[in-house]
C-alpha positions as CSV (number, residue, x, y, z in Angstrom):
1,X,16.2,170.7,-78.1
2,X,17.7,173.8,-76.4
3,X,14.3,174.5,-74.1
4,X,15.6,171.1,-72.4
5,X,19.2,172.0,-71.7
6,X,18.7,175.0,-69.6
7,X,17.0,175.7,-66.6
8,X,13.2,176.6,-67.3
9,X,14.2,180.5,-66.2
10,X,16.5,181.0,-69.1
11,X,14.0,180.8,-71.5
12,X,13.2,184.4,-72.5
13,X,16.8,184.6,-73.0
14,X,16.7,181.7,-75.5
15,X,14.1,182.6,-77.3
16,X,16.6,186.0,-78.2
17,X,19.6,183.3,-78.9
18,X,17.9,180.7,-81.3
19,X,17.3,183.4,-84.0
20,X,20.7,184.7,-84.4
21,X,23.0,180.8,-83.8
22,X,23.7,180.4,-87.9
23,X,21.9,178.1,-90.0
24,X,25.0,176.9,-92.0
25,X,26.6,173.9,-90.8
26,X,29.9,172.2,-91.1
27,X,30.3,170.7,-94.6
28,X,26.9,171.4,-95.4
29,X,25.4,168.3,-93.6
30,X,21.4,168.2,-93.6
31,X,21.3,168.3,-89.5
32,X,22.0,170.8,-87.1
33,X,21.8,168.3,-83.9
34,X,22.8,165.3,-83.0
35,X,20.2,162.3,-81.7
36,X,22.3,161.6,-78.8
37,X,21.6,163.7,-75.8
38,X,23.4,164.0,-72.5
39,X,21.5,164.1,-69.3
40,X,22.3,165.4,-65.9
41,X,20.2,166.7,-62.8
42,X,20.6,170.1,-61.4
43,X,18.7,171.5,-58.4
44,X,16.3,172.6,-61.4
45,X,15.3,168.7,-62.7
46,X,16.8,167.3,-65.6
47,X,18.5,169.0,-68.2
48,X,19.4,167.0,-71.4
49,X,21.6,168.7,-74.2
50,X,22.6,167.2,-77.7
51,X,25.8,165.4,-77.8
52,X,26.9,167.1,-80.6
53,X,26.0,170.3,-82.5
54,X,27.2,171.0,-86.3
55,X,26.3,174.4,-87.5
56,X,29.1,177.0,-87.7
57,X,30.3,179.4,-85.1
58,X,28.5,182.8,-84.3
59,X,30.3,185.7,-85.5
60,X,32.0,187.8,-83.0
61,X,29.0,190.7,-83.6
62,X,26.1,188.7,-82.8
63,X,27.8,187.2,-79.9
64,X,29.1,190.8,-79.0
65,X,25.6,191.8,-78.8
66,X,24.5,189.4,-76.8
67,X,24.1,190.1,-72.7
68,X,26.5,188.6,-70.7
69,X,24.2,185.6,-69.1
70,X,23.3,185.2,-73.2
71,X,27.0,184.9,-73.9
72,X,27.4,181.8,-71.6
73,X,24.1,180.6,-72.9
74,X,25.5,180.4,-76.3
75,X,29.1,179.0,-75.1
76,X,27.5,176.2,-73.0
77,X,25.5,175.7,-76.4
78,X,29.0,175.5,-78.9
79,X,30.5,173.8,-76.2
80,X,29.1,170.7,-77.8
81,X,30.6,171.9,-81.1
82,X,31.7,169.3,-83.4
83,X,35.1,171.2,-84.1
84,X,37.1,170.7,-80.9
85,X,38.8,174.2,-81.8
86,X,35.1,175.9,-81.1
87,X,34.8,173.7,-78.1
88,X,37.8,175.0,-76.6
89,X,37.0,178.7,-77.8
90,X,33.9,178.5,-75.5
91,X,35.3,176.2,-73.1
92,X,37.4,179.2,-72.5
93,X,35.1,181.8,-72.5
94,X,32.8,180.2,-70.2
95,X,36.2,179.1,-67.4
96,X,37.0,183.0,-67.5
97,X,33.7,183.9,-66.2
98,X,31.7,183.6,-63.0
99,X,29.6,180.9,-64.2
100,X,26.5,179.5,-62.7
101,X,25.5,176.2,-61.4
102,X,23.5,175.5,-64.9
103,X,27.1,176.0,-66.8
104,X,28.9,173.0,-64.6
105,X,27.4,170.5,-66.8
106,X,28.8,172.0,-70.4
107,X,31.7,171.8,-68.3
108,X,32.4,168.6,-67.2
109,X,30.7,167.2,-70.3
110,X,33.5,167.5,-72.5
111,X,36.4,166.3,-69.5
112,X,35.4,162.8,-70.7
113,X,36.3,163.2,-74.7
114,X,39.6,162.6,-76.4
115,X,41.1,166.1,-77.0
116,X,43.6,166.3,-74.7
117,X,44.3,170.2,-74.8
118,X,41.0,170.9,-73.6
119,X,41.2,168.4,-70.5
120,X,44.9,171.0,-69.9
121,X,42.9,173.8,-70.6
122,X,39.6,172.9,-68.2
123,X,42.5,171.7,-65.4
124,X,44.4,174.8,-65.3
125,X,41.3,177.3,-65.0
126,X,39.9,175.1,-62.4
127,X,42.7,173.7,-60.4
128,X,43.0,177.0,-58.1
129,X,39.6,177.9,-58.0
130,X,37.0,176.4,-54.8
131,X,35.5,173.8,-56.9
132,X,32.8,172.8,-54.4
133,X,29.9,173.3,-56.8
134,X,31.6,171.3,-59.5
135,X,31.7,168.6,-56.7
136,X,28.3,168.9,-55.5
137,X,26.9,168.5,-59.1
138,X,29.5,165.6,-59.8
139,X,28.0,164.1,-56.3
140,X,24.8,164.3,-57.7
141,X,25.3,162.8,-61.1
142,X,27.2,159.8,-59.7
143,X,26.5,156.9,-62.6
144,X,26.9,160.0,-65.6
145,X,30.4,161.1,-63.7
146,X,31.4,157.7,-63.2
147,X,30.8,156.8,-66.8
148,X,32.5,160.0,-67.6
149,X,35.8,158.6,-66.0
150,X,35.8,155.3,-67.7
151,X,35.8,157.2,-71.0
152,X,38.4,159.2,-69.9
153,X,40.4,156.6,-68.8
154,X,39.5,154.4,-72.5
155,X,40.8,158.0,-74.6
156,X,43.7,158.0,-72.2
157,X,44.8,154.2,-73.2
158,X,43.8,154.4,-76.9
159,X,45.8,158.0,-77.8
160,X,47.9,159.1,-74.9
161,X,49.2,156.3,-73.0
162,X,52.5,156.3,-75.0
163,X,53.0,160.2,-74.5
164,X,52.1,159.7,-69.9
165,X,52.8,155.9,-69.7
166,X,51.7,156.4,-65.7
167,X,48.2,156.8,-65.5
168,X,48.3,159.1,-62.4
169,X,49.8,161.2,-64.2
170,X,47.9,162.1,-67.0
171,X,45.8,165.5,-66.7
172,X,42.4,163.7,-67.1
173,X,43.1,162.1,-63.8
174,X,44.3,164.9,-62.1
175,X,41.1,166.9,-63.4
176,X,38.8,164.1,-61.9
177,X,40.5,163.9,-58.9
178,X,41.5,167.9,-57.8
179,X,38.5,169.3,-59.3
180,X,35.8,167.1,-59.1
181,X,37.1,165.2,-56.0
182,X,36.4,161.7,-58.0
183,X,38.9,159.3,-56.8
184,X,40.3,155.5,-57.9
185,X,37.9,154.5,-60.2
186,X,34.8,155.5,-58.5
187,X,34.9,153.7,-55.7
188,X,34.6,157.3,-53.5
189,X,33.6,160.8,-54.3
190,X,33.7,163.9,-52.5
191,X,32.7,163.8,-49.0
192,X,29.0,163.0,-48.7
C-alpha cells in the first residue's frame, strides 16, 4: 500500500522504512491498514494512501536513525494515524521542515477531519509561509479539495458551531481560504 503513496523515486527509501514501522497495533486489532484510500495527483501521477493506519508509533531511535527525507516519509505515513495525538506529532514534524511537493497531500488530507487543534496547528505553521505549492496542488485536485471543504464545513456544524457560531470565523475556513486560496464554497480557487 505504501509503494502507491509516494512518488516512484522514494522507493529505495521505503523499502529501509517498512522494516523498522512496528507491527503492534492499537488495541491489538488484526489490521494494520485501512480499505479506504485517499487519492490525489501530483506532477508524478496518482498517489493513493490508506485513510487510516493503526499500528503504534515508532520509537524515537528508529526514527532518530532514519535520514531526514526518511523522517518525513514516515511522518507523511503516521500522519494518517488513527490517534489524532500521533497525527499532530507528525503533522508537526513535517510543518517544521522544508517539505516537498509529495508531503502537500499528508498535509491537507487531515484539514478536512474533525480535530480542531490540528486544523490551529496546520493554520499557524502555514499562515505566514508562501503557500503557492499548497495552491497549485489544491488547483490540481479540485473535486478531492472541494470535497475536503464540505467535510470541513459538516465537522464544523456537528462539534464546533456552538464554540465559533460565525462560520467565517472558524480556523477551518480561514485555513481553506489563506493557505489554500479556496474560497465560498468552491465556487473559485486560486488564480488559474
Amino acid at each position: 500500500m505504501f509503494y502507491n503513496s509516494f512518488p516512484n523515486d522514494l522507493w529505495e527509501d521505503l523499502n529501509s522504512i517498512i522494516p523498522v514501522l512496528p507491527i503492534e497495533t492499537f488495541n491489538n486489532i488484526r489490521k494494520t491498514i485501512s480499505e479506504d484510500t485517499v487519492s490525489y495527483i501530483l506532477d508524478c501521477g496518482e498517489i493513493k494512501f490508506p485513510y487510516r493506519i493503526y499500528f503504534m508509533d515508532i520509537d524515537d531511535p528508529r526514527y532518530n536513525s532514519l535520514t531526514e527525507r526518511q523522517k518525513q516519509i514516515v511522518s507523511c505515513i503516521y500522519t494518517r494515524s488513527c490517534d489524532g495525538y500521533i497525527r499532530k506529532k507528525y503533522l508537526r514534524k513535517l510543518l517544521e521542515t522544508e517539505f516537498e511537493p509529495w508531503v502537500i497531500p499528508f498535509i491537507v488530507k487531515p484539514c478536512d477531519e474533525y480535530v480542531v487543534e490540528i486544523l490551529e496547528m496546520i493554520y499557524e505553521k502555514l499562515k505566514d509561509r508562501n503557500n503557492t505549492d499548497i495552491q497549485t496542488f489544491c488547483l490540481a485536485n479540485k473535486a478531492m479539495i472541494h470535497r475536503g471543504y464540505t467535510r470541513m464545513i459538516s465537522y464544523w456544524n456537528e462539534f464546533y458551531r456552538w464554540d465559533c457560531y460565525r462560520y467565517c470565523d472558524y480556523i477551518g475556513k480561514k485555513l481553506y481560504r489563506d493557505c489554500f486560496g479556496y474560497f465560498r464554497t468552491g465556487q473559485k480557487t486560486i488564480k488559474e
